[in-house]
N, C-alpha and C positions, 0 to 999 in steps of 0.2 A: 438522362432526364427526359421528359414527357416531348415529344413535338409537336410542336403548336403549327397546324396543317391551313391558316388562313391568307385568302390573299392581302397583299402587300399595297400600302399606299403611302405617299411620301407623308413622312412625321405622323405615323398613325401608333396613336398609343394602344400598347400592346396590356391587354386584361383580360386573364385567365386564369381560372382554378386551377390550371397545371403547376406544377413547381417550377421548370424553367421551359421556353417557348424559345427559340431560335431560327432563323432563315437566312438566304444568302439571296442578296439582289444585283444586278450587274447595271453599270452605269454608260451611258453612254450619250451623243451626241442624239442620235436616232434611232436609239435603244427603247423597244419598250421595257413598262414592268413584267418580270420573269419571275415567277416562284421559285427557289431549289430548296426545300426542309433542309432544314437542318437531319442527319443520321443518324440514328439512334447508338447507342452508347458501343465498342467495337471490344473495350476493356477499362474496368474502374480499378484503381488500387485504393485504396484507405489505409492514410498514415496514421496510427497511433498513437507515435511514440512521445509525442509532447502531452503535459501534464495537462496544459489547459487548454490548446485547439488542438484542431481532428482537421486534416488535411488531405482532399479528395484531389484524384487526380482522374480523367478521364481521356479513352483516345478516341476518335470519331474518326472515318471515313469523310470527306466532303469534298464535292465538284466543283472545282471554280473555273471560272470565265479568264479571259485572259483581258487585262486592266485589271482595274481597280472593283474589289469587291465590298460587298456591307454584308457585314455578320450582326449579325441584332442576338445576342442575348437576353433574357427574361426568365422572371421566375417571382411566386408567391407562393407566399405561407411560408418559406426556407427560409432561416437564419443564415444565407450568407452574406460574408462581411465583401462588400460591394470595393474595396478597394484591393483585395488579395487578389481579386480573377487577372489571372493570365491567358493569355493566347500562345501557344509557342508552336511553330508548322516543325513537324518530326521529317518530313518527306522535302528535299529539297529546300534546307533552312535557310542556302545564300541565295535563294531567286525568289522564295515567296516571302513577302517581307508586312510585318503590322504595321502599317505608317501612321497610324490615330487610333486613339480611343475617346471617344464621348459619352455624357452620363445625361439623357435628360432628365431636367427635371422633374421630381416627385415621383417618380417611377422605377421599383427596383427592377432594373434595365440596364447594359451600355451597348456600344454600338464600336464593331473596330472596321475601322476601311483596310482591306489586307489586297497588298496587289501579287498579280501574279504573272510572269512572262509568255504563260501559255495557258489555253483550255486542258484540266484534266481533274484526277481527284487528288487529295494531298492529305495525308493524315494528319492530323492537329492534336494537339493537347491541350485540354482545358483545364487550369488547376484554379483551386479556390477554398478558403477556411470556410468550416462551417456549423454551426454550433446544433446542439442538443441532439451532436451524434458524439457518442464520448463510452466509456472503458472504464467496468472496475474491476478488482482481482477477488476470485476466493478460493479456499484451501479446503481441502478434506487431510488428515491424517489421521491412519489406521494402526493401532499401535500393535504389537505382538503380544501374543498373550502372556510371558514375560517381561513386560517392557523393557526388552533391553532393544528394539527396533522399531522401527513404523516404515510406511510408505507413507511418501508425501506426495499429495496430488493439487497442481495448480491449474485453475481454470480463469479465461481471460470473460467477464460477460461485457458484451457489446449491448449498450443500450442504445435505440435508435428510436428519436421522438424529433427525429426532423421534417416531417413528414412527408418523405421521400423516400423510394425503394430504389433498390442496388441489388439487381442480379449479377450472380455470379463474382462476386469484387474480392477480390484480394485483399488480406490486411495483413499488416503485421504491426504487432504490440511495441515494439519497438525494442525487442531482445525475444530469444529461442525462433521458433519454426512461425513461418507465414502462412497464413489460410486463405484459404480461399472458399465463401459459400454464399448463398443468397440473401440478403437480406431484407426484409418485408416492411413496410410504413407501421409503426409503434411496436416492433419487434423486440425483444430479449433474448440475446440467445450467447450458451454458455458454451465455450469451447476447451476444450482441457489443450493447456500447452507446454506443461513439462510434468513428468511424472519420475519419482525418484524411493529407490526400491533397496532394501537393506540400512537402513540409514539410524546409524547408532544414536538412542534416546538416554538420555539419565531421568529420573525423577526426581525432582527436588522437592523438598518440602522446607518452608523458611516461616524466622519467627522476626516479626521488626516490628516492633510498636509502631515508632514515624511513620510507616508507610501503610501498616494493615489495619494496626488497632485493638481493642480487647474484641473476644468471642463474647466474655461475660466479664464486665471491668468491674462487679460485685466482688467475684471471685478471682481478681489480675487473672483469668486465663486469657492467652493471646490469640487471637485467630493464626492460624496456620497453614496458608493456602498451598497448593499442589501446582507444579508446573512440570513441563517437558520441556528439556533442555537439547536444543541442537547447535549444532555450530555449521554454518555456511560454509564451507570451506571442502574440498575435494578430498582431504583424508576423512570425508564422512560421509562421502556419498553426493555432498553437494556442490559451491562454490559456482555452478557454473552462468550464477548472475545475480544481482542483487534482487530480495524478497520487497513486492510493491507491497503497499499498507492495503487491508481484506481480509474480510469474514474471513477465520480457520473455523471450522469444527471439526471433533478429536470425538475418535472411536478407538475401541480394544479389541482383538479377538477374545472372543470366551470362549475358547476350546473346544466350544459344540457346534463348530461350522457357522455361527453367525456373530455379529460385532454388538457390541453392547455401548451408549451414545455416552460419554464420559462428559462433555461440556464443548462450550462455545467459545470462542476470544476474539481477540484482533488482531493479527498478525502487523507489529510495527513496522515500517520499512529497515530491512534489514540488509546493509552492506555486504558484500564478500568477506570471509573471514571473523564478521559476529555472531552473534551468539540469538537465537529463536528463542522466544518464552512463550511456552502455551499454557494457557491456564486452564485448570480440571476443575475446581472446586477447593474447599474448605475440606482441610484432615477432620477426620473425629475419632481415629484411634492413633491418634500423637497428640499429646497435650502435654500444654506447657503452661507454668503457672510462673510470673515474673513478681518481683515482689524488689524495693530498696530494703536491704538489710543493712546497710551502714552509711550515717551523712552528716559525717565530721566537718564542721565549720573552726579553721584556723586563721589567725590574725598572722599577717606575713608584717604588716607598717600601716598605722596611719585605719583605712578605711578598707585595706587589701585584704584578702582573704583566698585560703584556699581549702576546698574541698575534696576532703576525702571519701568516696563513691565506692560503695559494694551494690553490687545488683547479683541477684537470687534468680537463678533460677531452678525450676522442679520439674523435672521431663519424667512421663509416661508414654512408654511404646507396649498399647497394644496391638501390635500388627505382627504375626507369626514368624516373620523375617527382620533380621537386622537394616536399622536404614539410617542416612543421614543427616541429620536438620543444620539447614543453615540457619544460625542467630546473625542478626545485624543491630547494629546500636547506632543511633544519629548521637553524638557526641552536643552538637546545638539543642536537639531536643532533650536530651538527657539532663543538661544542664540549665531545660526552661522548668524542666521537672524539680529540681533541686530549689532554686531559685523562687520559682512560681513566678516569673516574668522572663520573655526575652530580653538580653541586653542590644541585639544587632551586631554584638562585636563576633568575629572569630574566635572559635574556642582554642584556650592553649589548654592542651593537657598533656598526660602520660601513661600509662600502662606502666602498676607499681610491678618489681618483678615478682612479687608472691603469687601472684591473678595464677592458677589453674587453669585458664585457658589464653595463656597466649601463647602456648604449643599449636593451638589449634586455630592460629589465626592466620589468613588469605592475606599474604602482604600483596599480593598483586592485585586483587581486587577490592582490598581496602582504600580508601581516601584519607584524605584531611578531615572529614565531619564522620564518615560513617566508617566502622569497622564490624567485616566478615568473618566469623567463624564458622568451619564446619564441625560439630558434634557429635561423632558414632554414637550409637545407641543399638542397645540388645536390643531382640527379641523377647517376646512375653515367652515365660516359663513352660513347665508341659502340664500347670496346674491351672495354667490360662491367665496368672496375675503376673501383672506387669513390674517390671526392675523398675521404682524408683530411682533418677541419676538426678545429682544434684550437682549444677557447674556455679560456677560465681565471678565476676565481671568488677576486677578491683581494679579502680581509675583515681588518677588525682586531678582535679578539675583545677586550674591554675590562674592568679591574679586578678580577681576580680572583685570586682566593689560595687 
């Protein structure tokens, strides 16, 4: 931080544009006052691995007297938090010793008396939180122009509006490789810090009412959004640390030596071993058209009833390649559809065994409300019209009144 280069007078408040002002004064019996600056910065590191402070550490050079010294700290316009600052002597830690710190008042200021057994210089470390210097993530992925791969590139940006500069300072994000570069007063600056190269993609493409919605609820078509599917995990090229939440944006090769911009998301925080969903957009050559074709209302006693549920659906793939739709069904939303009110209770039901697609159902990534199937589906013909496939979704919705 900046050195505040005036002479020194006893209890003189210290006011300056600088961000922090510093000196050392030696005390004596028939001691004059002595100026020694404070040193300019020798090496800064900046922690960033906590979510919500940024933690500066810095090492100085400084000459001390032998007794008892005043260090005077100061600083404006910088959000530091006045109770973090530490003093710690790196050079001879059991003879120079901090024996007080004091805060006067109204003044972001303190003052440590540090003694010392002999005249010389002693490196110090100064650490301290400090706010509106902070860290966000974002991703670029470039997919293959078969998408069956991408590279993933992750970038750490340092925003710094503390208005305070840091040459040369170390940091590390608090996981992969440490930097080190200069940092400038209202600076942004983007540093790429892992970068991951073959890394097997799938495409998915999914149909869920509860979550997506109609395209055209005139004509029950569903929207059908598009994702890229990865897993964290080192049999795919990654695992080698959890994904922070930040901007992805998703590019393709187009085979003519340049990428073509597929869409934007938000990369969730994602643990070692989960699963990545990028989002591309909205299909328009998969369509799917959802319809109730059977809603059998049976008295079981009394006021109870049970529901017998077909759901319809009518898939068109025109896309010149075979591909695969996951359908998902929310079992509570299905049932407020029936019904035409939520009841709040948990859904009992069943999968009757005629349903045609319960071959096709993900028991691992099914629940208790929502259940996943994945769909094959052809390819359009060589006449360019697409195979109609028609699946259906036979449920018995159970005890309810």
């Amino acid at each position: 931080m900046s050195v505040y280069p005036a002479l020194v007078r006893p209890r003189r408040t210290v006011a300056t544009a600088f961000v922090v002002a510093g000196m050392l004064v030696t005390r004596g019996v028939d001691a004059g006052i002595k100026l020694i600056t404070l040193p300019p910065r020798e090496r800064v590191e900046i922690q960033l691995d906590h979510p919500n402070v940024t933690l500066v550490e810095e090492e100085r050079v400084v000459p001390l007297n032998a007794g008892v010294n005043e260090v005077v700290f100061a600083w404006a316009n910088t959000q530091i938090d006045k109770e973090s600052i530490q003093f710690r002597p790196l050079s001879d830690p059991e003879s120079v010793r901090v024996l007080s710190v004091s805060y006067p008042p109204n003044e972001n200021a303190l003052t440590w008396q540090v003694a010392s057994p002999k005249a010389g210089s002693a490196r110090v470390r100064i650490s301290y939180l400090i706010g509106q210097l902070d860290k966000s993530f974002a991703y670029e992925a470039v997919a293959a122009n078969d998408e069956k791969s991408l590279t993933l590139r992750q970038y750490v940006l340092l925003h710094n509006r503390a208005n305070e500069t840091f040459g040369d300072a170390g940091m590390w994000p608090g996981f992969g490789e440490r930097f080190e570069r200069p940092i400038g007063i209202n600076e942004t600056k983007q540093l790429l810090s892992a970068k991951f190269e073959n890394v097997p993609v799938r495409k998915v493409y999914t149909a869920d009412l509860s979550e997506f919605g109609y395209l055209d609820e005139g004509k029950k078509q569903l929207r059908v959004p598009m994702h890229y599917l990865l897993k964290n995990d080192s049999a795919n090229a990654l695992g080698r640390f959890p994904f922070m939440y930040g901007k992805a944006r998703v590019y393709q090769d187009d085979g003519r030596g340049t990428t073509a911009f597929l869409g934007e998301d938000w990369m969730k925080f994602t643990p070692r071993d989960d699963e990545v969903r990028l989002y591309l957009g909205v299909a328009k050559d998969v369509v799917v058209k959802r319809t109730i074709a059977r809603r059998d209302q049976n008295r079981v006693l009394g006021n109870l009833y049970h529901y017998d549920v077909v759901v319809k659906y009518e898939i068109e793939n025109f896309k010149d390649a075979p591909v695969v739709l996951d359908i998902a069904e929310s079992m509570r939303s299905l049932r407020q559809e029936i019904l035409g009110r939520d009841t709040g209770r948990n859904v009992e039901f069943e999968l009757v065994k005629d349903t045609p697609m319960a071959e096709m159902l993900d028991k691992e990534k099914s629940t208790a409300d929502r259940l996943l199937f994945h769909v094959p589906l052809p390819a359009r013909g060589g006449d360019q019209k697409a195979v109609k496939a028609t699946q259906e979704l036979h449920v018995l919705i159970k005890n309810e009144w």
